[in-house]
LUMBASE-775103 format. One record per residue: z negated, y negated, x of N, C-alpha, C in turn. Coordinates in steps of 0.1 Angstrom, whole numbers, plus 5000, padded with zeros to 4 digits. Each point is the difference from the previous one (the first is absolute). Example, Ala and Ser with C-alpha at 12.3 -4.5 7.8 and 13.67 -1.06 7.14 Angstrom:
- n.zz_n.yy_n.xx_ca.zz_ca.yy_ca.xx_c.zz_c.yy_c.xx
- 4922_5057_5132_5000_4988_4991_5000_4988_5009;
- 5007_4989_4996_5000_4989_5009_4992_4989_4992;
end
This chain:
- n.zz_n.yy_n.xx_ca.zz_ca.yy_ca.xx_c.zz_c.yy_c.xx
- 4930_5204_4832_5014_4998_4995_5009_5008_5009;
- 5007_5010_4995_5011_5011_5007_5013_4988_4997;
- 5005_5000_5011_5015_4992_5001_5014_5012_5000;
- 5005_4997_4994_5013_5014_4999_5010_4995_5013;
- 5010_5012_5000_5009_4995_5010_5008_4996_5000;
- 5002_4996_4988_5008_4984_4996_4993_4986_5003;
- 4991_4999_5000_4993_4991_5005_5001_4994_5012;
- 4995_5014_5011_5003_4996_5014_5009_4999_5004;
- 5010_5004_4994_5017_4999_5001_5001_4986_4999;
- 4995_4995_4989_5005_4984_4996_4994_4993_5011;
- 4982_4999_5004_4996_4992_5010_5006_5000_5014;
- 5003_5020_5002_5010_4996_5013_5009_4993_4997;
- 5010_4999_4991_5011_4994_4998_4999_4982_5002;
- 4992_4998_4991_4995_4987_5005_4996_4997_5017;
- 4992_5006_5000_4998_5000_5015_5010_5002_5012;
- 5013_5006_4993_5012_5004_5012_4993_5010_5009;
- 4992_5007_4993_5002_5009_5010_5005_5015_4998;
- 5006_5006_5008_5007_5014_5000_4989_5016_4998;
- 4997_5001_4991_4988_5016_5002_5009_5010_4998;
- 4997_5008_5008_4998_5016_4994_4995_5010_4987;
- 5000_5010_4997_4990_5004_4988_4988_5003_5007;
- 4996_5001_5012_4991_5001_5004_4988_4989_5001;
- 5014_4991_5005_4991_4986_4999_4993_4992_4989;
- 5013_5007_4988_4994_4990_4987_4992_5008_4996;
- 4993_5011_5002_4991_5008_4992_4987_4994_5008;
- 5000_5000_5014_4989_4997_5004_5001_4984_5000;
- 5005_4991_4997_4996_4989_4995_4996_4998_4981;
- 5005_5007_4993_4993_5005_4990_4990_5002_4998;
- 4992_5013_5009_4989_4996_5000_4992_4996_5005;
- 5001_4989_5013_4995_4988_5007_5001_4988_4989;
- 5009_4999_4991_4999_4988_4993_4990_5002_4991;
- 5003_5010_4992_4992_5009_4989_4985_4996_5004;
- 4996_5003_5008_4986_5003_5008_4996_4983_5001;
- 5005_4993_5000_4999_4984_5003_5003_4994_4992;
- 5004_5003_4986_4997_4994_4987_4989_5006_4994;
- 4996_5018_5005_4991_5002_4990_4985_4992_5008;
- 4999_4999_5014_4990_4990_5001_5003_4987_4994;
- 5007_4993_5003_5002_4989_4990_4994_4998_4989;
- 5003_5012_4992_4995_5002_4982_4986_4998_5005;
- 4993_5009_5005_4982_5003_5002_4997_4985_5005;
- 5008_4996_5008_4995_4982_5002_5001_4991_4988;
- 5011_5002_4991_4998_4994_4991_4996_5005_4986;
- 4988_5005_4998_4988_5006_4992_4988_4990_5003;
- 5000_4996_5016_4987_4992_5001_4997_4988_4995;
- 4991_4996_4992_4997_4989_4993_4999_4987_5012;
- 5006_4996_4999_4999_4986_5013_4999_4986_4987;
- 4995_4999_4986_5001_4992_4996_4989_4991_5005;
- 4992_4999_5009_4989_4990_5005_5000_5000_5015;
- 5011_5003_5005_5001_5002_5014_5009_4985_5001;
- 5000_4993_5006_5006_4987_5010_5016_5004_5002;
- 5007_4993_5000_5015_4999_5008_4997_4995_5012;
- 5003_5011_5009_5005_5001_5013_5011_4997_5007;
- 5007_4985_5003_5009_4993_5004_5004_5009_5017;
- 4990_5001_5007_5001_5002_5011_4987_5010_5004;
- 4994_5007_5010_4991_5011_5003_4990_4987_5005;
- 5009_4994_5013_4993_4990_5003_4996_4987_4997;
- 4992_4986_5002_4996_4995_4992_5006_4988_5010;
- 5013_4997_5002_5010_4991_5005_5003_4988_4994;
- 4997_4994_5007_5003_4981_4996_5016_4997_5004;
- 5002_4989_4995_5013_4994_5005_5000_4993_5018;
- 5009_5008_5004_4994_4994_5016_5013_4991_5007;
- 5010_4995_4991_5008_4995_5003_4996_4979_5001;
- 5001_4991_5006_4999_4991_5006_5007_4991_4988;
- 4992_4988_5001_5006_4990_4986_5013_4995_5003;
- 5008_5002_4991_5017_4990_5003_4998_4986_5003;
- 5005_4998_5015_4998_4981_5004_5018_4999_5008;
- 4998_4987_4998_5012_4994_5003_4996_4999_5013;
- 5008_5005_5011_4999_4990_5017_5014_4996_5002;
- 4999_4999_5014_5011_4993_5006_5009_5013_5002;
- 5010_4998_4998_5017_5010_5004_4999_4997_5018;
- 5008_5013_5006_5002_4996_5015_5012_4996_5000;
- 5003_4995_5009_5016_4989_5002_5009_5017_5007;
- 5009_4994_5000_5014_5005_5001_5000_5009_5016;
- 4995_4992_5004_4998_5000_5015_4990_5012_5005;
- 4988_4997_4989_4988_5012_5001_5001_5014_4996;
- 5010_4998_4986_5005_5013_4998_5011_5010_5005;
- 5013_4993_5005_5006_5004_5008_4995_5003_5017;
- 4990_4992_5001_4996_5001_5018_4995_5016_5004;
- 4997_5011_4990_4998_5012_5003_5013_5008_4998;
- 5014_4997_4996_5007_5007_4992_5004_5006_5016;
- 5007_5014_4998_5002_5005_5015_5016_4995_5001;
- 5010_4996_4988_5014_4994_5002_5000_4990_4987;
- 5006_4988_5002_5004_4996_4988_5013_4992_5004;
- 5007_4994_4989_5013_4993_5001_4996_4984_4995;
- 5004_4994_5003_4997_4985_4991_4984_4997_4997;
- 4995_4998_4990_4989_4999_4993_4996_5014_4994;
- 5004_5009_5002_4998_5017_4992_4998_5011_5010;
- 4992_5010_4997_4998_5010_5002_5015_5008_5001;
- 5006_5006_5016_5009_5008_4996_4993_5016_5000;
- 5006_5006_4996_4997_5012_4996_5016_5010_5003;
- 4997_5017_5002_5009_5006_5003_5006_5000_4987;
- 5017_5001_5000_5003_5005_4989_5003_5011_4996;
- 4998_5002_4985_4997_5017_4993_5012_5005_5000;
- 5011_4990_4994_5012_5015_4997_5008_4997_5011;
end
């Protein structure tokens, strides 16, 4: 599939980015070149081939949701490097 250079015009445009005619000709035919492989990948019959979620064959490794105990007031503030009252002070931005 040949992409015109209206095309690359419009994805740079989307993309915000600024080309040259040099640039959009040779992304023309860098894109060009990567849909027409594209196309040849999609000729191949994959109707008995599996869905492939991931390459690897990855479990869920995250830990069951449990209720514990909260730390007190005292535990979480006891690392703060400044605070005011009961709170964390922090620098201010403006």
């Amino acid at each position: 599939m040949k992409l015109s250079r209206e095309e690359v015009e419009h994805v740079a445009m989307l993309a915000r980015l600024a080309l040259n005619d040099r640039e959009k000709e040779e992304f023309r035919a860098q894109l060009s070149s990567i849909l027409e492989y594209a196309e040849m990948i999609s000729c191949l019959d994959t109707a008995h081939v599996e869905p492939t979620y991931h390459v690897l064959p990855l479990q869920n490794v995250s830990r069951p949701d449990e209720a514990r105990e909260f730390l007190t007031w005292q535990e979480v503030l006891g690392n703060a490097p400044d605070r005011a009252g009961g709170y964390f002070k922090v620098p201010r931005i403006l």
